[in-house]
C-alpha positions in Angstrom: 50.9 123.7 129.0 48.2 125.5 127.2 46.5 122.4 126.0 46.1 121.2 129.7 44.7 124.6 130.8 42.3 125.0 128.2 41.5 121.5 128.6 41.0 122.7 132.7 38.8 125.8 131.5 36.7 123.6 129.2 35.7 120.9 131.7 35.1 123.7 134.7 31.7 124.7 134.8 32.8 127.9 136.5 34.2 129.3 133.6 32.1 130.1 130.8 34.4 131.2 128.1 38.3 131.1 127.8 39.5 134.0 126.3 42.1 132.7 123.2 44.5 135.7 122.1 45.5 133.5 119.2 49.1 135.4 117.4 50.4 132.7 116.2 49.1 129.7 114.5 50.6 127.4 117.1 48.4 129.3 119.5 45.3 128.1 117.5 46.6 124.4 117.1 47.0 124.2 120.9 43.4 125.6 121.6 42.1 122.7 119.2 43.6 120.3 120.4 42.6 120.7 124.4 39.2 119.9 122.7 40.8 116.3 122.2 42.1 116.4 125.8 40.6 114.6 128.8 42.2 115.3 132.0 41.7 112.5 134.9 40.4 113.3 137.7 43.9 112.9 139.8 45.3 115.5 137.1 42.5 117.7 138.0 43.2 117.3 141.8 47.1 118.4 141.1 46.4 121.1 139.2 43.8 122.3 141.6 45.8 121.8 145.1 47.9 124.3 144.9 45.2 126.9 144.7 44.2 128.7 147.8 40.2 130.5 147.5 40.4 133.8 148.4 37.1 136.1 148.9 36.0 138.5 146.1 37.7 142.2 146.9 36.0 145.2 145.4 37.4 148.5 144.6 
């Protein structure tokens, strides 16, 4: 699951940096390897649906 979000983070041009809180070196190994990871376009669209935009609230 973390390889496919990073790999989600990487390719959105939205996002300009994940934030990795590596503790463990799995943690790290995962984060390399979504490097390696191409998500299609229908994987894109299924991990996208579910989301619902919401407007910016300020405090």
């Amino acid at each position: 699951m973390a390889q496919v979000a990073l790999a989600w983070v990487l390719k959105n041009p939205v996002v300009s940096a994940p934030i990795v809180g590596a503790t463990k070196t799995r943690h790290l190994t995962d984060a390399v390897a979504a490097l390696d990871l191409t998500l299609t376009a229908d994987e894109i669209a299924a991990l996208e649906d579910p989301y619902t935009p919401r407007l910016p609230t300020f405090f």
